[in-house]
ROZAPA-144523 format. One record per residue (C-alpha): residue number from 1; residue in three letters; x, y, z. Coordinates in pm, whole numbers. Example, Ala and Ser with C-alpha at 12.3 -4.5 7.8 and 13.67 -1.06 7.14 Angstrom:
{rec 1 'ALA' {1230 -450 780}};
{rec 2 'SER' {1367 -106 714}};
//
This chain:
{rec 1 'UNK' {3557 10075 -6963}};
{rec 2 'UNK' {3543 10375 -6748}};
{rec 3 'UNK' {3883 10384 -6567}};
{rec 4 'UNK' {3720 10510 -6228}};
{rec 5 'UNK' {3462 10220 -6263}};
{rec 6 'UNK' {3795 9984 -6273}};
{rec 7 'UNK' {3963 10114 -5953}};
{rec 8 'UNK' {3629 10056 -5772}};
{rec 9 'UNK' {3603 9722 -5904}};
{rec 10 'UNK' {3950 9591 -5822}};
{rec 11 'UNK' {3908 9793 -5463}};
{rec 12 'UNK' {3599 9625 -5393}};
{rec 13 'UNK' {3731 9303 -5486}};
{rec 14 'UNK' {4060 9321 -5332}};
{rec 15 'UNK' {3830 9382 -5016}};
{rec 16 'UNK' {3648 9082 -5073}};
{rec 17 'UNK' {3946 8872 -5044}};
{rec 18 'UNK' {4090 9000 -4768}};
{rec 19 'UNK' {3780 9008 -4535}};
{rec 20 'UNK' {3672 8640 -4679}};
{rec 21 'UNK' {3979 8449 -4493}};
{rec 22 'UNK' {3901 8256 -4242}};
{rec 23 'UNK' {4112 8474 -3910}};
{rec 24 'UNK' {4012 8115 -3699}};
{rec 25 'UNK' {4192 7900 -3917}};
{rec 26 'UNK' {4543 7976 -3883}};
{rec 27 'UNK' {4532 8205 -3575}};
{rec 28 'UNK' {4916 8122 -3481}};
{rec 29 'UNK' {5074 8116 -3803}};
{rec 30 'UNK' {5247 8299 -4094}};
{rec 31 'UNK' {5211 8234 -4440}};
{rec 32 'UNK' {5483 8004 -4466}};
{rec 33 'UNK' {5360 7799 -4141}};
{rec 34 'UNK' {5628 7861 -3917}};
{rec 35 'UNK' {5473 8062 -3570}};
{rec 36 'UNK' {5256 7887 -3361}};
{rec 37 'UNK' {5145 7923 -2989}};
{rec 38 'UNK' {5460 7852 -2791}};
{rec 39 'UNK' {5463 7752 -2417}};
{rec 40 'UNK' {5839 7794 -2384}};
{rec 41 'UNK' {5801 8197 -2406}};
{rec 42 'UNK' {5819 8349 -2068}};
{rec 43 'UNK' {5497 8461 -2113}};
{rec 44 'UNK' {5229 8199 -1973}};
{rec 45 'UNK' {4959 8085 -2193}};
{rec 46 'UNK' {4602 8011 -2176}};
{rec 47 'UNK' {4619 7538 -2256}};
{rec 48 'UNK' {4273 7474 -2361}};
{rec 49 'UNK' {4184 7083 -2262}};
{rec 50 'UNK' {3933 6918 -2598}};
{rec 51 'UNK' {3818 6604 -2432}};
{rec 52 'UNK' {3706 6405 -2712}};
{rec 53 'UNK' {3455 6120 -2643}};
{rec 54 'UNK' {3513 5829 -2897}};
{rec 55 'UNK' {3436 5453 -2910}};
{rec 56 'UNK' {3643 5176 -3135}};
{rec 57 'UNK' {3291 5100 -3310}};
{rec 58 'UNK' {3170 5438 -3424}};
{rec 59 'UNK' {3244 5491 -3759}};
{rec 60 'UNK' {3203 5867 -3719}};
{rec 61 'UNK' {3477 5908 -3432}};
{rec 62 'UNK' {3773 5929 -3646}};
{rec 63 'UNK' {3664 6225 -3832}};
{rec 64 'UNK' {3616 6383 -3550}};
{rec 65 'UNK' {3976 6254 -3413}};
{rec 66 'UNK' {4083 6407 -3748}};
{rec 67 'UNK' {3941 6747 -3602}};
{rec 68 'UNK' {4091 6750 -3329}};
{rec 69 'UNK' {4430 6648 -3486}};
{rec 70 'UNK' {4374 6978 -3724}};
{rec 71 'UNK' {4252 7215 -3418}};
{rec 72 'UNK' {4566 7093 -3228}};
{rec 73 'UNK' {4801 7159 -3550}};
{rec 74 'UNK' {4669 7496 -3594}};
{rec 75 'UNK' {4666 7630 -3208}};
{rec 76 'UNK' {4972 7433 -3120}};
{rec 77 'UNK' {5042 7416 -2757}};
{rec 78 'UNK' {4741 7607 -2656}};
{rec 79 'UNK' {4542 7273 -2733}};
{rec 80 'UNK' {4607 6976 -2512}};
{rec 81 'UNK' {4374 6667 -2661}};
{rec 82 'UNK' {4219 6369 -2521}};
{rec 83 'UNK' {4030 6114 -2598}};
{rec 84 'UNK' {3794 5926 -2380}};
{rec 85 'UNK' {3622 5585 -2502}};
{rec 86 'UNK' {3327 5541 -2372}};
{rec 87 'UNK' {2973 5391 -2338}};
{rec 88 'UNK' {2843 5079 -2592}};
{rec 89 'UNK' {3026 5211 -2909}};
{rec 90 'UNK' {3331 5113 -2699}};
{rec 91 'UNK' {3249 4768 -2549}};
{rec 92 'UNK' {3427 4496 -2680}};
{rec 93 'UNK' {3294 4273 -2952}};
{rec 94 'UNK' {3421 3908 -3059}};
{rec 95 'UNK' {3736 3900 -3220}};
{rec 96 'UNK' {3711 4217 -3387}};
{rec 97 'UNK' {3699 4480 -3127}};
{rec 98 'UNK' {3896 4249 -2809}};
{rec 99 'UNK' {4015 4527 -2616}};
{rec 100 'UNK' {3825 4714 -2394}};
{rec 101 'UNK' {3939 5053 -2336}};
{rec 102 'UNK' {3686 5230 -2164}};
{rec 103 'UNK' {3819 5409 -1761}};
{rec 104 'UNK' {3566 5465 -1471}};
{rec 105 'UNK' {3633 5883 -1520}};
{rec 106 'UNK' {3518 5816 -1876}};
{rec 107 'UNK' {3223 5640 -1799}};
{rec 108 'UNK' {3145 5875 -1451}};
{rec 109 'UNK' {3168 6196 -1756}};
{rec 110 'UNK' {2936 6013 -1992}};
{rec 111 'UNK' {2665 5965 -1687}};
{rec 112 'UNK' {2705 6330 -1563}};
{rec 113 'UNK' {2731 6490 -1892}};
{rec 114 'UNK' {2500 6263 -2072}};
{rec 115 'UNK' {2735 6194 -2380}};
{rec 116 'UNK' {2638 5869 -2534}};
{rec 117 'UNK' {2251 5989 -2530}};
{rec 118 'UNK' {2355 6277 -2742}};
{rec 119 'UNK' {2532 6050 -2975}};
{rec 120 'UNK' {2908 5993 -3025}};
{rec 121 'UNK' {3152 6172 -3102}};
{rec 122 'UNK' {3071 6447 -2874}};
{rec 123 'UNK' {3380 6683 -2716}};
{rec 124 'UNK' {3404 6884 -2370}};
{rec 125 'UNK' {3635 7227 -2429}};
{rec 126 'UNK' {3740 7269 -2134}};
{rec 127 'UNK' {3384 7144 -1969}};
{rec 128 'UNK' {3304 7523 -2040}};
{rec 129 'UNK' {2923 7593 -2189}};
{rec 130 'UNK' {2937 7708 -2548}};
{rec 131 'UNK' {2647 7852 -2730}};
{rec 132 'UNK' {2403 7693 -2446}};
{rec 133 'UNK' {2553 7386 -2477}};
{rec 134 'UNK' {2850 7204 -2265}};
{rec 135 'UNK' {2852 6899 -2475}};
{rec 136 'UNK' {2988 7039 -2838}};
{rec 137 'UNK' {2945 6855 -3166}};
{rec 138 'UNK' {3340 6838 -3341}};
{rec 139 'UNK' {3219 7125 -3580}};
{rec 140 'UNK' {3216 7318 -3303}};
{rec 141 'UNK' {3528 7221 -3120}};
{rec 142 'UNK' {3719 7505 -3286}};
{rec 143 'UNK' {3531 7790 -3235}};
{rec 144 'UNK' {3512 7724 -2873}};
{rec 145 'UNK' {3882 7689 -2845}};
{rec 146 'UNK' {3955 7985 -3046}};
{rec 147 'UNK' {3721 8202 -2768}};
{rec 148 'UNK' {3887 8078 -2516}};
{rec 149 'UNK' {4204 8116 -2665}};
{rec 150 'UNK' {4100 8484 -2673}};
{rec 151 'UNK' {4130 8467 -2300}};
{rec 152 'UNK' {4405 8575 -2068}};
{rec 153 'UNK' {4507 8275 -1859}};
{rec 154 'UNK' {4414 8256 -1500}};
{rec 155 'UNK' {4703 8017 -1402}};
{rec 156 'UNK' {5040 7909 -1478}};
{rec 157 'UNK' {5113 7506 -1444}};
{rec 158 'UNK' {5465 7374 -1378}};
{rec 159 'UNK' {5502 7026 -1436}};
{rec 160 'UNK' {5739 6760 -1352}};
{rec 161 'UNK' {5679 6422 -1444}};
{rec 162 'UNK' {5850 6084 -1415}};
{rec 163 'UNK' {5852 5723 -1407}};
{rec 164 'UNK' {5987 5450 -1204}};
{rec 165 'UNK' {6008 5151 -1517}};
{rec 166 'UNK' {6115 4923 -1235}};
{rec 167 'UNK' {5855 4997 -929}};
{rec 168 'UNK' {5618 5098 -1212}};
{rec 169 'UNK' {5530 5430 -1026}};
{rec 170 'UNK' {5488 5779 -1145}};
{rec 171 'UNK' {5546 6057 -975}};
{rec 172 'UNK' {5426 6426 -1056}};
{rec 173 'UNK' {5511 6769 -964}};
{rec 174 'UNK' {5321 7036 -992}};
{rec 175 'UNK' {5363 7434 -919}};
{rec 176 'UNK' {5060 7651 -1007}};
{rec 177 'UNK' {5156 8048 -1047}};
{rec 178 'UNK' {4789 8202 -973}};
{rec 179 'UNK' {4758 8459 -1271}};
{rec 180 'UNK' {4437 8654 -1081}};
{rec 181 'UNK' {4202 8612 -821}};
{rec 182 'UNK' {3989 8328 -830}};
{rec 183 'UNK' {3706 8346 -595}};
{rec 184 'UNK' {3527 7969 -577}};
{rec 185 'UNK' {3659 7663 -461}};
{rec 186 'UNK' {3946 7500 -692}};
{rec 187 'UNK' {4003 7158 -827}};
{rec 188 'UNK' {4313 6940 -922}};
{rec 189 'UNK' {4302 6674 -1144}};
{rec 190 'UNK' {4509 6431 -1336}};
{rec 191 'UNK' {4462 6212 -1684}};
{rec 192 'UNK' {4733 5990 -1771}};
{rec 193 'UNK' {4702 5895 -2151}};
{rec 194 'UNK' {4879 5713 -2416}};
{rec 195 'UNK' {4937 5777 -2772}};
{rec 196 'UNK' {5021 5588 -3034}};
{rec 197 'UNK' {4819 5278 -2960}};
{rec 198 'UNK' {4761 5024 -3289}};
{rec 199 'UNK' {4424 4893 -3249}};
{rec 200 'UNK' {4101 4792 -3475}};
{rec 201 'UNK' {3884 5106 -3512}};
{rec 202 'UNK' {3532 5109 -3737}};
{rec 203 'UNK' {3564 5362 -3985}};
{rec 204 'UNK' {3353 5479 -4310}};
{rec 205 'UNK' {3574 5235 -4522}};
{rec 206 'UNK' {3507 4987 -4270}};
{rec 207 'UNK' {3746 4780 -3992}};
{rec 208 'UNK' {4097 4950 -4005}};
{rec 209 'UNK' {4297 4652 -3785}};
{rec 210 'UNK' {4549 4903 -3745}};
{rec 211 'UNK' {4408 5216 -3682}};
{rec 212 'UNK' {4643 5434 -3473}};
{rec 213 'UNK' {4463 5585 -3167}};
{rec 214 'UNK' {4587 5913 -3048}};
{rec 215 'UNK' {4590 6024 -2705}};
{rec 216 'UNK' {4370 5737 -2517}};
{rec 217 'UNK' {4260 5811 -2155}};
{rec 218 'UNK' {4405 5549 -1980}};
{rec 219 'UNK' {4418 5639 -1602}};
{rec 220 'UNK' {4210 5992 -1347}};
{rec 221 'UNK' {4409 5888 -1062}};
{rec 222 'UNK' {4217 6170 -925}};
{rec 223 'UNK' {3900 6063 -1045}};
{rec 224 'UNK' {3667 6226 -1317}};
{rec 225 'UNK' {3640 6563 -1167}};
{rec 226 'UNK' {3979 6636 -917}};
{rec 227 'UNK' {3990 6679 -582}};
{rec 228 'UNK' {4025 7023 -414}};
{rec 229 'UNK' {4333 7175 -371}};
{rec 230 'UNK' {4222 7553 -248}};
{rec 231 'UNK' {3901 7739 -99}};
{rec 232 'UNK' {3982 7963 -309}};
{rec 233 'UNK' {4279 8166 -440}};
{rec 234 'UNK' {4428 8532 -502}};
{rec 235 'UNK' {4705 8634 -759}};
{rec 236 'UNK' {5067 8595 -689}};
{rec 237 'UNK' {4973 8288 -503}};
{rec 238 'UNK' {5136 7949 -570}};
{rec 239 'UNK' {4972 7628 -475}};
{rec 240 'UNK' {5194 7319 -507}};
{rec 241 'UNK' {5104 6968 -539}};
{rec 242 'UNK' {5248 6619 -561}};
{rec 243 'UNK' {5103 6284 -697}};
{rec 244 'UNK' {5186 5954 -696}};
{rec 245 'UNK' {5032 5659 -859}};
{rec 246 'UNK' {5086 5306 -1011}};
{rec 247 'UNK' {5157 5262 -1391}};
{rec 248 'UNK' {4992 4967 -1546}};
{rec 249 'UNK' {5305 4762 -1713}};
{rec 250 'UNK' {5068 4740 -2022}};
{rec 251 'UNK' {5132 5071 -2077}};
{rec 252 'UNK' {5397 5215 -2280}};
{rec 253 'UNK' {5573 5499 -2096}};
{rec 254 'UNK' {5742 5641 -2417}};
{rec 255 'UNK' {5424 5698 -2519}};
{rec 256 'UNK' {5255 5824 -2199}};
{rec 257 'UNK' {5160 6182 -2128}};
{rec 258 'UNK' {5018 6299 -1807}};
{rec 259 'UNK' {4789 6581 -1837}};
{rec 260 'UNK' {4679 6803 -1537}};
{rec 261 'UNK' {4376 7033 -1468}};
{rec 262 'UNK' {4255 7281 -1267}};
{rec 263 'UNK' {3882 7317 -1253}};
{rec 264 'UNK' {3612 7507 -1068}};
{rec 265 'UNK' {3451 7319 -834}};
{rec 266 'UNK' {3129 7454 -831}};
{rec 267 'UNK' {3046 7452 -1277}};
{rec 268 'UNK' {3348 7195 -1371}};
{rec 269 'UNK' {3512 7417 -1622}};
{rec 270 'UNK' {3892 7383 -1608}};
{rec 271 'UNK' {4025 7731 -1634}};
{rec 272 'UNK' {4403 7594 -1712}};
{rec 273 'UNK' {4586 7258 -1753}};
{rec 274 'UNK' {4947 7139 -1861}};
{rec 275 'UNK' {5088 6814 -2002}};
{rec 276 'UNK' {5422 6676 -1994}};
{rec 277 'UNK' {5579 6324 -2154}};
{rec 278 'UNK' {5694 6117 -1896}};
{rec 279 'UNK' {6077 6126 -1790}};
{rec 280 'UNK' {6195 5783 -1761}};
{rec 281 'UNK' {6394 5673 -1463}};
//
């Protein structure tokens, strides 16, 4: 064989390898696994809210919980997850499906975003329209993130969270570092959700009794959307904001998370949120 022929060859496919890796996969990491988006630098970062929209008795959901759980691995804590039952596919059924663990917010989303009529499992990244579409099938979920990942962030969230085990309140802290000028009305809002729940979920296999649900909406003390908390806002400003609200004593608190969000008013896309685990009093 020509020698010159074989240089090509081995250029072109030495080429071919490199350009055929997937850049969206692993955006974070090295080859041995060990970088990954880290919100303890002293640089703020961009927290990209995936609200997944789920029901115990769609056997399709936990593939798409499955998603999620590899989009969250892979952009670390840029990705904040939740997952909202809703609609039919999670009403209670006999003694299979007893619990019922749909929330008003959930159910106020579904109407306004029309969720269920689309078909479950459906996602929201960060209510922000991708591709002409708000609503985003799971094989979509990444690419969304990752553009928005691409993104400076706008804000810097503070959080402080705690609970009261023995008045069963939680209390919330929150001091928002405004990044650059934000010229519409703002939004604050709040999801309080629990992980590690053991409950019956319909999968492809069939009933799993003990399915472990992952980061279940349980409480918008805020409602679906937030309330406002600025006309408007320029950089170098800080808005501050407290919150206080009952705990349901069915909840588990080691297991509770309080996520917070701030939106604009006007189109609903959250341009920055934070989460925190709950510090138990």
């Amino acid at each position: 064989m020509n020698t010159k022929y074989t240089f090509i060859t081995l250029g072109l496919l030495l080429l071919s390898v490199l350009y055929s890796c997937d850049v969206i996969d692993k955006p974070l990491k090295d080859n041995e696994g060990n970088t990954c988006g880290d919100e303890n630098l002293p640089v703020p970062i961009r927290k990209i809210l995936i609200e997944d929209y789920t029901g115990q008795k769609c056997n399709n959901c936990p593939v798409a919980a499955e998603t999620l759980h590899e989009i969250k691995n892979d952009y670390c804590d840029h990705i904040i997850p939740i997952a909202l039952h809703i609609g039919s596919f999670a009403a209670p059924a006999g003694s299979y499906f007893p619990n019922d663990y749909r929330t008003d917010a959930g159910a106020e989303l579904d109407a306004f975003y029309g969720i269920e009529n689309i078909g479950l499992p459906q996602g929201l990244v960060n209510r922000r329209m991708f591709e002409d579409n708000t609503v985003l099938n799971k094989d979509n979920w990444r690419a969304a993130a990752h553009e928005l990942f691409l993104l400076p962030p706008d804000a810097d969230i503070q959080l402080i969270v705690e609970i009261d085990t023995v008045s069963h309140k939680i209390l919330a802290t929150a001091n928002i570092s405004v990044l650059s000028d934000l010229n519409f009305e703002l939004n604050f809002g709040a999801y309080l959700a629990e992980d590690s729940i053991i409950s019956p979920q319909l999968t492809h296999s069939g009933i799993v009794k003990d399915y472990v649900h992952r980061h279940m909406l349980r409480a918008a003390p805020l409602g679906a959307f937030g309330q406002s908390i600025a006309a408007s806002a320029k950089q170098g400003d800080v808005l501050q904001k407290t919150l206080t609200f009952d705990a349901d004593t069915i909840w588990n608190p080691k297991h509770c998370e309080l996520i917070l969000f701030l939106s604009n008013s006007a189109t609903g896309e959250i341009i920055q949120a934070e989460s925190e685990k709950l510090l138990i009093k």
